[in-house]
C-alpha positions in Angstrom: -5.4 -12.4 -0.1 -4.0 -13.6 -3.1 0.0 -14.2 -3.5 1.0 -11.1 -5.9 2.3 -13.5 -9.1 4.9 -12.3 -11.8 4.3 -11.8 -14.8 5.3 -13.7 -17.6 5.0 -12.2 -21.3 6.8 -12.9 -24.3 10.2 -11.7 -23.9 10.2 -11.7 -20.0 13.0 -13.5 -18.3 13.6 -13.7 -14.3 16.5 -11.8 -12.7 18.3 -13.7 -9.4 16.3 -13.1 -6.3 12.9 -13.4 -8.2 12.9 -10.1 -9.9 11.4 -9.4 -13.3 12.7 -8.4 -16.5 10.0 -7.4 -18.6 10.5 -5.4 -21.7 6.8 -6.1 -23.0 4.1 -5.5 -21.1 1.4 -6.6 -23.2 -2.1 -5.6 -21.3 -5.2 -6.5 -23.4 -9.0 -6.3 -23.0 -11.1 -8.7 -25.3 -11.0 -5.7 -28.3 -7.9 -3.2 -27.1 -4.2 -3.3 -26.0 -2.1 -1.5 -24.0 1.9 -1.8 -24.7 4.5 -1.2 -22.0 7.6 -1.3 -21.5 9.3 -1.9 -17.9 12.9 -2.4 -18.4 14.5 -3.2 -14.5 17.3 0.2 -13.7 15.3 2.4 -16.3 12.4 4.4 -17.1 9.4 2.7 -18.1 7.9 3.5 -21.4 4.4 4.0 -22.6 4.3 2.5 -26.3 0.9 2.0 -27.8 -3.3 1.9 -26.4 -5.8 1.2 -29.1 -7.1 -1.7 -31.1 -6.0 -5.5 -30.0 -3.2 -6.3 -31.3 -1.3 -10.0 -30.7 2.2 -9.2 -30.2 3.9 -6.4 -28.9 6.4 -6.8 -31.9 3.6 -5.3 -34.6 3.6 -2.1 -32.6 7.6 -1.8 -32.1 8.7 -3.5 -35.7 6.0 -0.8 -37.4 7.2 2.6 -36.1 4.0 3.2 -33.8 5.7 2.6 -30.4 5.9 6.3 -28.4 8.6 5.3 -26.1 7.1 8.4 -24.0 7.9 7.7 -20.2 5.0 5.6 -18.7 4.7 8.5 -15.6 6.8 11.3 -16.5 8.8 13.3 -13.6 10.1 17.0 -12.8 13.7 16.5 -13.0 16.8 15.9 -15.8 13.6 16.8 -18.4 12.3 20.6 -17.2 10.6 21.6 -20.3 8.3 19.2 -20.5 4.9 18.6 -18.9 4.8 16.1 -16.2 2.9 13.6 -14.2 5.1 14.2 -10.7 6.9 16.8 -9.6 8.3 16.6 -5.9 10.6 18.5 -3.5 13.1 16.6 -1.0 13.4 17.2 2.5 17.0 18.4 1.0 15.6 21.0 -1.2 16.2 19.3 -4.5 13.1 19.2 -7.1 14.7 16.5 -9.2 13.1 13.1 -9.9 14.7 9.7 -11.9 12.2 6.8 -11.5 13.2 3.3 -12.5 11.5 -0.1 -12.7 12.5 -2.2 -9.0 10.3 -4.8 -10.0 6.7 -5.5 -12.0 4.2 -8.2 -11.0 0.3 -9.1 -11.2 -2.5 -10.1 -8.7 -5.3 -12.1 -10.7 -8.1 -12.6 -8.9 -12.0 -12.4 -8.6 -12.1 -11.7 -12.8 -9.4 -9.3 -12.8 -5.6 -8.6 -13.1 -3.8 -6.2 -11.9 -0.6 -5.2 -13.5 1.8 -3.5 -11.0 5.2 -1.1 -12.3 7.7 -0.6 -9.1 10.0 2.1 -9.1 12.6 3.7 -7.1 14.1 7.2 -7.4 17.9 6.1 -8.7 19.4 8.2 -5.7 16.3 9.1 -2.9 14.4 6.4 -1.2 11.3 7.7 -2.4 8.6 5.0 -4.2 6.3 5.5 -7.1 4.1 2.3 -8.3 2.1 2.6 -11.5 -0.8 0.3 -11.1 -3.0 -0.9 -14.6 -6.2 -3.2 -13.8 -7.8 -5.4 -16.4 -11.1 -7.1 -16.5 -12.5 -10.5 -18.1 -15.9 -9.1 -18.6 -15.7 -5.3 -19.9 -13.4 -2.9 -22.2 -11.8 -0.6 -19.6 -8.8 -0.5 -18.2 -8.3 1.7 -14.7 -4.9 3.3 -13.5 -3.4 5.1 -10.8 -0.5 5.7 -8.9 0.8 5.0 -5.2 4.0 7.3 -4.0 5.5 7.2 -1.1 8.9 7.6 0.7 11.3 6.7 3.7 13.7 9.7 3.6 14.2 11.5 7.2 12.2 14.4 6.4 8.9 15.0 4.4 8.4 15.5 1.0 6.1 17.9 -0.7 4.3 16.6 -3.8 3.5 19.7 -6.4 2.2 17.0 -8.9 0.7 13.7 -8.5 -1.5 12.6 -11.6 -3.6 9.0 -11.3 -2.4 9.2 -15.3 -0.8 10.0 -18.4 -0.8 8.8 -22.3 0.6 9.6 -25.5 -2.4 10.3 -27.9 -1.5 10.0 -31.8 -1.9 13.7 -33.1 -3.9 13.8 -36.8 -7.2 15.1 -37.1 -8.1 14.3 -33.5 -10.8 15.7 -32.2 -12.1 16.3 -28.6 -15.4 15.4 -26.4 -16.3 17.1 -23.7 -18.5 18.4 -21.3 -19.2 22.1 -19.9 -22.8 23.8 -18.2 -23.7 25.6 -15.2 -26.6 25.3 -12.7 -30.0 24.1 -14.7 -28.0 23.2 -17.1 -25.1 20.6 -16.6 -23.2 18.2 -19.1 -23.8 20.4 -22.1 -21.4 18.6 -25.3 -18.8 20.4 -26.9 -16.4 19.5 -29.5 -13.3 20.5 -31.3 -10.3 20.2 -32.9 -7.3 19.2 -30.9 -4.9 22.1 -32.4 -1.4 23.0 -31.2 -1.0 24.5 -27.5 -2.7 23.1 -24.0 -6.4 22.3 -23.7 -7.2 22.0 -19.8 -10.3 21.0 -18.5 -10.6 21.5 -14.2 -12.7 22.0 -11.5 -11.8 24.0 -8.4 -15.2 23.9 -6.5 -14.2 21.7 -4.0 -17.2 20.1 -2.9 -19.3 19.0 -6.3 -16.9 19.0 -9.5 -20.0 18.9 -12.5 -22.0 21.5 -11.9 -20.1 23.4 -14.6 -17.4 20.6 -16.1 -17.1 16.8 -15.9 -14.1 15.1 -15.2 -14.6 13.0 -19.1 -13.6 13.3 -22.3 -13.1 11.3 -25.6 -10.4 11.8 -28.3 -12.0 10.9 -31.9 -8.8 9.4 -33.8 -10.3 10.0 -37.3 -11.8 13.4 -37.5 -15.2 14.7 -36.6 -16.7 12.9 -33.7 -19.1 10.4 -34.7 -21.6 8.2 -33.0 -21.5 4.7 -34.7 -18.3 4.7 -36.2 -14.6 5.5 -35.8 -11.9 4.9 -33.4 -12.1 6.8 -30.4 -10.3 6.7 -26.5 -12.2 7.7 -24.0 -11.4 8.4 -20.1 -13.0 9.3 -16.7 -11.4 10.2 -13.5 -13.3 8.8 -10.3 -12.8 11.4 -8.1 -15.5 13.8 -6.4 -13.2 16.6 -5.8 -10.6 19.1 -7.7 -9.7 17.8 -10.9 -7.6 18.5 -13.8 -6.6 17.1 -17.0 -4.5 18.8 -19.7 -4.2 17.9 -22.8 -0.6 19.3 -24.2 0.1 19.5 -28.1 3.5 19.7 -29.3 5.7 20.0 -32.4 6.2 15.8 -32.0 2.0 15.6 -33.0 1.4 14.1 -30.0 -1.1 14.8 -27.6 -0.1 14.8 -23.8 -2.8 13.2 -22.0 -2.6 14.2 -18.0 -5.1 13.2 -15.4 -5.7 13.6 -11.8 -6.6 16.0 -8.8 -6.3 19.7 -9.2 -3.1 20.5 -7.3 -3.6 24.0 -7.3 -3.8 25.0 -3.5 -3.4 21.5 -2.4 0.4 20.5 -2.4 0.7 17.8 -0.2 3.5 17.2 2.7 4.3 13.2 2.4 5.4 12.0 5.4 8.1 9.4 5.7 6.4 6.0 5.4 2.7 6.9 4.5 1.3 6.4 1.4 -0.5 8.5 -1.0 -2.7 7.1 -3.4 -4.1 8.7 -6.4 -8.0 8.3 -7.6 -8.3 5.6 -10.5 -8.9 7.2 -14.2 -11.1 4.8 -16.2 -9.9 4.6 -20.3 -11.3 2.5 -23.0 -11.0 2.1 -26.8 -13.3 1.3 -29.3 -13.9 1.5 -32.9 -17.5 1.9 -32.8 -17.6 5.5 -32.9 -18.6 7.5 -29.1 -21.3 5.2 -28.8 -19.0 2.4 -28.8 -16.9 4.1 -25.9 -20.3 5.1 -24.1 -20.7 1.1 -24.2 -18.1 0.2 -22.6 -18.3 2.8 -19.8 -21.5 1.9 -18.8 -20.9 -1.7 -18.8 -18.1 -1.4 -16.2 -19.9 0.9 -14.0 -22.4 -1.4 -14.4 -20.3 -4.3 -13.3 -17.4 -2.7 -11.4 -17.9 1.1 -10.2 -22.0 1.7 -9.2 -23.8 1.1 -6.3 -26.2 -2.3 -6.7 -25.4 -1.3 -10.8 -27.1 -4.6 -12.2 -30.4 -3.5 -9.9 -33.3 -2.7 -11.4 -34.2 1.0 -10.0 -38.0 2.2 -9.1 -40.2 4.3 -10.2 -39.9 6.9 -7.2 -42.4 10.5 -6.7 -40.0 13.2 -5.2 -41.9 15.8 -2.9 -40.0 18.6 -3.7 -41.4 20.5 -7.1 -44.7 19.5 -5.6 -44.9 21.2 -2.4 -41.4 22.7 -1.9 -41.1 23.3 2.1 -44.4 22.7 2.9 -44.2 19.5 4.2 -47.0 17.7 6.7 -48.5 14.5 7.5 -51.7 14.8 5.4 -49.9 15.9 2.3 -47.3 13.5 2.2 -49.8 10.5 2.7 -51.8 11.6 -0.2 -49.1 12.3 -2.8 -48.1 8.5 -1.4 -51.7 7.2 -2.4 -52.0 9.1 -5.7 -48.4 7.5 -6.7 -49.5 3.6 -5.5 -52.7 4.6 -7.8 -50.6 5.8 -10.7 -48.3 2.3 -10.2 -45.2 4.0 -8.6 -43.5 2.2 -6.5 -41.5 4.3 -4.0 -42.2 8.0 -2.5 -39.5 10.1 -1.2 -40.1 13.3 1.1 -37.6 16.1 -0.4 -36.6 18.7 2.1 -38.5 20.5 4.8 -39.5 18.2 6.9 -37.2 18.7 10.4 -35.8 21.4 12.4 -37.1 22.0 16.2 -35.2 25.4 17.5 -35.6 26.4 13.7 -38.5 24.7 11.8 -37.0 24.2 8.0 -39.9 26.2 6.5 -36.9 27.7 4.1 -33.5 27.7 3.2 -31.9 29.7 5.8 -32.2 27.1 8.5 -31.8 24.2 10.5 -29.5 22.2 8.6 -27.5 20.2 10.9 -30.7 19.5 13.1 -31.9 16.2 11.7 -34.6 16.2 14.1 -38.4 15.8 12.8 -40.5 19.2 12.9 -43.3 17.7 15.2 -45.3 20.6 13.8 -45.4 19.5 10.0 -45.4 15.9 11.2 -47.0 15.3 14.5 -46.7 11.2 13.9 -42.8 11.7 13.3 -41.3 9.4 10.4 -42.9 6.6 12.1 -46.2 8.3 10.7 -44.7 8.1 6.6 -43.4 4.7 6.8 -46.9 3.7 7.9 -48.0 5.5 5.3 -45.9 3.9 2.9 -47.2 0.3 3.9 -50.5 1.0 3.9 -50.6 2.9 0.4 -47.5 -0.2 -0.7 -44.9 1.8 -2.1 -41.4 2.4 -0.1 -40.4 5.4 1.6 -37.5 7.6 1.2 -36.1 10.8 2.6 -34.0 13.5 1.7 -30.8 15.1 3.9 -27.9 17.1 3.5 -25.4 16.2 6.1 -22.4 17.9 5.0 -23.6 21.4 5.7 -25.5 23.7 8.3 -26.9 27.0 9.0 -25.4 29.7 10.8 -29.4 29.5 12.4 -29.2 25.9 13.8 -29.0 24.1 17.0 -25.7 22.5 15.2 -24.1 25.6 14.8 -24.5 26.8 17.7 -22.7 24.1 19.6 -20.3 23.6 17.2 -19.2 26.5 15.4 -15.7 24.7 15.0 -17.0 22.9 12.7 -17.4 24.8 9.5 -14.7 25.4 7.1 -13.6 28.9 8.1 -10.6 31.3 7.8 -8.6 33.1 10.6 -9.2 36.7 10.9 -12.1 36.9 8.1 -15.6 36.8 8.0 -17.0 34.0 6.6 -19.0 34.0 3.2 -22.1 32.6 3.3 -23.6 30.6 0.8 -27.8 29.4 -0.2 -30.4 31.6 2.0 -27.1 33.5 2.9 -26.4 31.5 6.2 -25.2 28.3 4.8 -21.7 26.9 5.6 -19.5 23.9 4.6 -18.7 21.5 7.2 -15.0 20.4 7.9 -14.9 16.8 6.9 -11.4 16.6 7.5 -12.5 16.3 11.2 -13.4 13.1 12.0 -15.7 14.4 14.9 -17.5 15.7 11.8 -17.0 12.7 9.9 -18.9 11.0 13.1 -21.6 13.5 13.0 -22.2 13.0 9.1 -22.6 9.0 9.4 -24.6 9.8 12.3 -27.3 11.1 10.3 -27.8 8.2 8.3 -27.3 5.7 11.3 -29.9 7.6 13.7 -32.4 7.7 10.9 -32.0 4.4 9.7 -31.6 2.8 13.3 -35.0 4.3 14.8 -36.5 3.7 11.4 -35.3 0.7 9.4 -37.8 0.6 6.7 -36.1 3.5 4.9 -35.4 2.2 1.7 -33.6 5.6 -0.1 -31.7 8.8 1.0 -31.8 11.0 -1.0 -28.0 12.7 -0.6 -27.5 16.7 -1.5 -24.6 19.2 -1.0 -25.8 23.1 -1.9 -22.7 24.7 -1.4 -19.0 25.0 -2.6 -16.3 25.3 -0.7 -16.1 28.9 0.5 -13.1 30.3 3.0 -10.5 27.8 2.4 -9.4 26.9 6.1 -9.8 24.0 8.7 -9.4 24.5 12.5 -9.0 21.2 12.5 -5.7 20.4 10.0 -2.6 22.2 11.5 -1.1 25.0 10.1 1.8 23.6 7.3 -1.5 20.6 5.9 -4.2 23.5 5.6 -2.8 23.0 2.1 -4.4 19.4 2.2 -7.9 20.6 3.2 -9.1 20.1 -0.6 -7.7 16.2 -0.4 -8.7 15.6 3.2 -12.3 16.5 2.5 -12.9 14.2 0.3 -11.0 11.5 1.9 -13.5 11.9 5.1 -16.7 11.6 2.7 -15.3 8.7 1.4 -14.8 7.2 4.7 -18.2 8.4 6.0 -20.1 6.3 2.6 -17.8 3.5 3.6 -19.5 3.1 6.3 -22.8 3.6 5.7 -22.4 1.0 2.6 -20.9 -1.7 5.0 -23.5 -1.1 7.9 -26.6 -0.8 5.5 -25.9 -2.3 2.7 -29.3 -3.1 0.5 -29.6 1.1 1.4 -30.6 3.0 -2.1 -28.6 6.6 -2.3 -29.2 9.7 -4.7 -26.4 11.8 -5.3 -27.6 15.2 -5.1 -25.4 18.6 -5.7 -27.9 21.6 -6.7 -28.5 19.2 -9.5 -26.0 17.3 -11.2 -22.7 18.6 -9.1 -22.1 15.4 -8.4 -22.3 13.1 -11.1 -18.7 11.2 -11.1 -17.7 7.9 -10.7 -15.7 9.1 -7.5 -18.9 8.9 -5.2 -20.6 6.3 -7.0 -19.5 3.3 -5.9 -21.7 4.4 -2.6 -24.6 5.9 -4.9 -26.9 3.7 -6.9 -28.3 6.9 -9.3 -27.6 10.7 -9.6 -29.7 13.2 -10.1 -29.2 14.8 -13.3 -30.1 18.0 -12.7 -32.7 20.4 -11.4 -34.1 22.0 -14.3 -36.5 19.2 -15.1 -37.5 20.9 -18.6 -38.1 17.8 -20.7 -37.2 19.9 -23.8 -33.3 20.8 -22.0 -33.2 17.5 -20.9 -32.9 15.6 -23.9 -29.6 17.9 -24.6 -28.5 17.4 -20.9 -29.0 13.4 -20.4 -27.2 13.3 -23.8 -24.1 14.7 -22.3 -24.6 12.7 -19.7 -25.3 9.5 -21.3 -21.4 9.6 -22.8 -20.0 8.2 -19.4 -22.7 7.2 -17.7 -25.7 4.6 -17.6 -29.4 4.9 -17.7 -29.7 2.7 -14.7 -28.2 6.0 -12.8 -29.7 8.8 -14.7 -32.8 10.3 -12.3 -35.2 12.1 -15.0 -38.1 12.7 -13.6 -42.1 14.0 -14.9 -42.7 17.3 -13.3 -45.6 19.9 -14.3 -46.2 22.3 -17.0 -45.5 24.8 -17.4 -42.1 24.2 -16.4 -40.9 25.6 -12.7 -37.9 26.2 -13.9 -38.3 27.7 -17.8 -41.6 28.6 -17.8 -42.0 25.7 -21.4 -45.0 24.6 -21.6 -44.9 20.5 -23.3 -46.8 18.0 -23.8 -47.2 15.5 -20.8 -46.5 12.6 -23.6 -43.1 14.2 -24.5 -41.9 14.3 -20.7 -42.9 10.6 -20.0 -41.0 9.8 -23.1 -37.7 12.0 -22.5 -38.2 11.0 -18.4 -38.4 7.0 -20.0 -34.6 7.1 -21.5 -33.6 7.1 -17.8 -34.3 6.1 -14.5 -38.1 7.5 -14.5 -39.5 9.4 -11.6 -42.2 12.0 -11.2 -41.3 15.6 -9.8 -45.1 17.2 -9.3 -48.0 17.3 -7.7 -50.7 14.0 -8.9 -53.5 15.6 -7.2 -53.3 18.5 -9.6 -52.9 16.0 -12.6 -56.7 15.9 -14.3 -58.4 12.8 -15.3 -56.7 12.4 -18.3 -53.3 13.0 -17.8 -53.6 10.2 -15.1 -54.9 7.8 -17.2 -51.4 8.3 -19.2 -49.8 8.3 -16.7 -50.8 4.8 -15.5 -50.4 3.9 -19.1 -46.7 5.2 -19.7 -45.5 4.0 -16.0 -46.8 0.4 -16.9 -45.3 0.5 -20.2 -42.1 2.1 -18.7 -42.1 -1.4 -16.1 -42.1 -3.5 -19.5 -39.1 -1.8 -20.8 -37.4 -1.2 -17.7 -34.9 -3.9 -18.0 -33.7 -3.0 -21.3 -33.0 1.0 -20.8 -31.9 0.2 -17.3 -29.2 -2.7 -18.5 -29.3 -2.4 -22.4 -26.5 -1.3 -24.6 -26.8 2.6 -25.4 -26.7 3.9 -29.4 -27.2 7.1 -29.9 -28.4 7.8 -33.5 -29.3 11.5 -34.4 -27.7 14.4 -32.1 -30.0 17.3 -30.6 -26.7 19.3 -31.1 -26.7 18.5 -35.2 -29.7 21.3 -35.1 -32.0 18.7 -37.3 -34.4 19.3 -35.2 -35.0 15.5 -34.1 -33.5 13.5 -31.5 -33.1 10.0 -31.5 -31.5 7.0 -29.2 -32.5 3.7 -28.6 -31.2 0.8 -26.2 -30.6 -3.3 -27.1 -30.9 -6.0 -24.9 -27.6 -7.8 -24.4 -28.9 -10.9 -26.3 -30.4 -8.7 -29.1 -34.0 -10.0 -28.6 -35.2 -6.7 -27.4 -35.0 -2.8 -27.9 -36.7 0.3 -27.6 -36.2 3.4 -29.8 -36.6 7.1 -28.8 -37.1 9.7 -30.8 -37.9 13.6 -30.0 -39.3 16.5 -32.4 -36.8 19.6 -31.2 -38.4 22.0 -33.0 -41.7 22.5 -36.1 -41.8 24.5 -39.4 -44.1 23.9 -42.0 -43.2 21.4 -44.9 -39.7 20.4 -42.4 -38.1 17.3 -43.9 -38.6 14.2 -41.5 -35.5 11.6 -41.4 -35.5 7.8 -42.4 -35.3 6.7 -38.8 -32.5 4.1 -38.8 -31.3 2.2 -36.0 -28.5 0.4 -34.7 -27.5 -2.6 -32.3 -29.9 -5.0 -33.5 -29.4 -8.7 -35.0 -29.4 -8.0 -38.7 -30.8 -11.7 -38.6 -33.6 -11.4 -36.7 -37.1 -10.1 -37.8 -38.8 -7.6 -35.1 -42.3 -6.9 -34.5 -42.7 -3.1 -33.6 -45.2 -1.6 -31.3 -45.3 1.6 -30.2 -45.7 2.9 -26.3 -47.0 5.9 -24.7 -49.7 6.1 -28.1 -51.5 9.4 -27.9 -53.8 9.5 -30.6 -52.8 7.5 -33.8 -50.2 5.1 -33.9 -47.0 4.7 -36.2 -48.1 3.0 -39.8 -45.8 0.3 -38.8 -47.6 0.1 -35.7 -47.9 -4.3 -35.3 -45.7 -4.7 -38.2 -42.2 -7.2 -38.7 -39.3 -6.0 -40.1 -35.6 -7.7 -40.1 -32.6 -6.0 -38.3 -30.8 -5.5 -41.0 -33.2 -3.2 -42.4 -34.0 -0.9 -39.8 -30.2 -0.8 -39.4 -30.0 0.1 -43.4 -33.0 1.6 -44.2 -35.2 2.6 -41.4 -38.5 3.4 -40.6 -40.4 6.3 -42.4 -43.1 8.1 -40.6 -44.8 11.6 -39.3 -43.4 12.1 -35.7 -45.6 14.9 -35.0 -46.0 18.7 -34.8 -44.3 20.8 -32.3 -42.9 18.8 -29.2 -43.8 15.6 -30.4 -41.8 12.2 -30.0 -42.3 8.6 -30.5 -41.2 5.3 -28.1 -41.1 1.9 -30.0 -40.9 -1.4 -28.9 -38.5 -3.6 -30.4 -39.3 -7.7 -29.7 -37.6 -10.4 -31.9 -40.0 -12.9 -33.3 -39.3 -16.5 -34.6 
């Protein structure tokens, strides 16, 4: 490990015994700053984040400094909203931080910036913590607190951050849905009061609400231009973040676990540390922000996140439970025929005592139904090699059945309550299991190790959780930290894909949560994709992966092909428009090919062979998204650039048809207004684009566009971008 080095910024001077005074902390990305000041005996101050600026002396000589406290605390201030509020083994529920010391660790590309502080009369710790990064435009914080005081200390509050947000005609971003239906985009003015968007689920925390938002600075959100700050809290379970208004027009950013239900008990010497929140600035509108999100997840915060990701067939819309040997080695043949490359068998497939024929049993009993699959797994992963594609498999470890072998023998296990009957959640005998145990923790990385031991050519897991966390109780935690239970289980999961990442590391996982419950950067640094939801309508999705495209890349976003009409709406769409809204992610098929005719293979093979060409561009490109489904023009439009600007591909979908409706100039964005391009357009069914073959300069399909008929009802259009010389 690195020695921890002090910092040294303008203005900086060392105090005897190698302590630091620092009133400037300047903190900058290649295009933002963050201003701090960290005074040694006082409170530090949080004084400016936005655009780059080259000396911390523009911000404090021009009247723009907040001087808000950096981490503000319960205690001479009461009427104030507040990052930390604690209670002494003494009683008392008063707090004064002050700076000890401040230094930085620079290593491996990054620096991270580290505030001390001391309460000025407890022995009780609180370290601010800001890390930068030589390649993207975020900047992550969080907090460590801890204590050596003879008794414990109860934490009521404990956010990973807060930040003073300029108030004007600010505007917020954020995100709000249910079940087949996740990530939905709303927006608003910031007016006076306390805007607070949370999650108490505690299992899955996006089923209904995403722990992201963005804070347009100069009015109405907009994609392409503007200055906007934009944040993400990597955490997987209860979450919370306030945004408080006052009379000062300020708004009080606050970010971090939900501590309703889950004070914590600190015990003298042990160390509680906060989940990261992720900010960035940009003045390139939300696109600009979505940017620079993805480029550090790309980089920093997802699984294998520079990887290209395969085309995969999931089993589950195309046979549901009905799982067996023959089945599963055809739908493997007709993807290899289609040009897929990997096959994963959804759920259904195990269960001895109780064969999993539905969702009422035999979860916990990851044992192979010898009924539905005489030749075991051994059988599919022959299967798999013979028909070339890799084999994947889907489990949900976390939970069992009341009917199960598991429960059974371990009724202990579930999270339960004293004295109550337990409610029971999907096929009304599913239960939560206590991951605050780690005998359960050993039985949840069990069923990865087992299955990947006996059968190492597994190349993907597909990961789900159907459940939320009913009857709030471990028998496990004792009695005065049954308060920590929503903490502790999320502490365990993380420990359990620790493991799994560091024993089987090349290992491709699918966050799965009934859908998208579980699409946060908490869980995926062990996660290489999520899946976005399970209404697979490709009409909903295009409003759905546009929520979800604010925070988080392509190369993650599973959007999969399945059958019309619809399983899930009943929509009936053209097979073209699902290949082309499936394309602007990670592209799978969810259906059965041997009920595909003739014809709809043959574009099939077509649009999964032009999807391979393109791959690398939607997978690792740089996202702008042009025309809104939520404007109500009735188009849709996004396109991604190659980092060098030599490449693109543009989407655009028809959301609705009326005779004699007006059709856009379709203008892009991202491109080298130097370059000429030669268009070509994929996934053609019927007559091409006019401009079909045709060159055209960046600069005007950035100013002017392209003109042409997109289609009737449920049409779209994919084109190829390539630069020529």
């Amino acid at each position: 490990m690195k020695k921890l080095l002090v910092l040294a910024w303008a203005g900086a001077a060392l105090l005897s015994g190698g302590m630091l005074r620092a009133e400037n902390i300047l903190l900058s990305t290649r295009n933002s700053s963050l201003l701090l000041t960290a005074e040694k005996g006082k409170t530090p101050l949080f004084q400016y984040f936005g655009a780059r600026v080259a000396s911390p002396d523009d911000i404090l000589a021009s009247g723009a400094a907040f001087g808000d406290a950096a981490y503000p605390q319960f205690g001479a201030q009461c009427y104030r909203e507040v990052a930390i509020q604690a209670t002494h083994g003494d009683g008392s529920m008063s707090l004064e931080l002050a700076v000890e010391s401040v230094s930085r660790d620079r290593r491996d590309g990054s620096e991270t910036t580290a505030i001390a502080m001391k309460d000025k009369h407890y022995p009780f710790f609180v370290t601010l913590f800001y890390k930068t990064y030589d390649d993207c435009e975020v900047i992550e914080t969080w907090t460590e607190i801890s204590h050596t005081e003879k008794k414990p200390v109860t934490l009521y509050r404990f956010a990973s951050a807060y930040m003073p947000v300029r108030r004007g005609d600010t505007w917020l971003t954020h995100f709000h849905g249910t079940w087949g239906a996740e990530c939905y985009l709303h927006e608003e003015p910031l007016t006076d009061g306390m805007k607070v968007l949370k999650n108490k689920d505690g299992v899955r925390n996006t089923q209904r609400d995403n722990p992201s938002l963005m804070i347009s600075l100069d009015g109405r959100p907009r994609e392409l231009t503007g200055r906007v700050i934009g944040g993400t809290l990597a955490w997987a379970g209860n979450y919370r973040i306030a945004l408080d208004n006052d009379n000062t027009h300020t708004t009080h950013l606050f970010a971090g676990i939900n501590e309703e239900q889950s004070q914590y008990t600190l015990q003298p010497r042990e160390v509680f540390t906060t989940p990261v929140f992720a900010f960035t600035f940009s003045d390139e509108g939300k696109s600009g922000v979505s940017r620079n999100i993805h480029r550090w997840a790309r980089l920093h915060r997802l699984n294998h996140g520079t990887e290209l990701r395969d085309v995969l067939l999931n089993s589950w819309e195309g046979v549901y439970f009905k799982v067996n040997q023959e089945g599963m080695d055809r739908m493997m043949a007709d993807l290899a025929d289609l040009g897929g490359e990997l096959f994963v068998m959804d759920d259904g497939w195990f269960g001895d005592k109780y064969p999993r024929n539905n969702g009422e049993t035999s979860l916990g009993d990851w044992t192979v139904c010898r009924e539905k699959l005489p030749q075991g797994i051994e059988g599919l992963t022959e299967s798999a090699r013979k028909h070339g594609v890799k084999f994947g498999i889907w489990i949900e470890p976390e939970m069992t059945n009341t009917r199960s072998e598991l429960y059974e023998k371990h009724p202990d296990w579930v999270i339960q309550q004293p004295y109550r009957e337990n409610r029971k959640g999907r096929g009304g005998t599913q239960q939560v299991l206590d991951l605050s145990n780690p005998a359960v923790q050993e039985f949840v990385f069990s069923v990865v190790d087992r299955l990947m031991t006996a059968h190492p050519d597994i190349a993907y897991i597909k990961w789900d959780d159907n459940m939320t966390l009913y009857n709030y109780g471990s028998t496990f935690l004792p009695a005065d930290r049954q308060s920590h239970l929503y903490i502790e289980y999320h502490r365990g999961m993380d420990k359990v894909l620790r493991r799994i990442q560091e024993k089987y590391p090349r290992l491709v996982m699918q966050s799965c949560a009934s859908g998208g419950g579980r699409v946060n950067y908490g869980v995926l640094p062990y996660y290489d994709e999520f899946w976005t939801s399970d209404n697979t309508d490709a009409l909903q999705r295009i409003y759905m992966q546009w929520g979800v495209s604010n925070f988080y890349p392509a190369v993650a976003m599973a959007s999969h092909v399945s059958a019309s009409p619809n399983h899930q709406t009943g929509r009936n769409v053209p097979l073209k428009l699902r290949f082309d809204v499936a394309m602007s992610g990670r592209l799978g098929l969810e259906l059965q090919p041997s009920k595909m005719t003739g014809k709809e293979k043959e574009f099939a093979r077509r649009a999964i062979a032009d999807y391979k060409k393109i791959r690398p561009i939607v997978q690792q490109g740089d996202l702008y998204r042009l025309i809104s489904p939520y404007d109500k023009t009735g188009y849709a439009s996004l396109m991604y650039v190659a980092p060098e600007k030599d490449r693109a591909v543009w989407f655009v979908y028809k959301l609705e048809h009326f005779l004699n409706m007006p059709s856009p100039a379709f203008r892009m964005a991202g491109l080298d207004p130097g370059k000429r391009y030669r268009i070509t357009e994929l996934n053609v069914d019927g007559k091409p684009v006019p401009q079909d073959g045709k060159t055209f300069s960046g600069a005007f399909l950035m100013e002017n566009g392209l003109e042409f008929t997109v289609g009737k009802e449920y049409a779209s259009r994919v084109l190829e971008l390539k630069a020529v010389e």
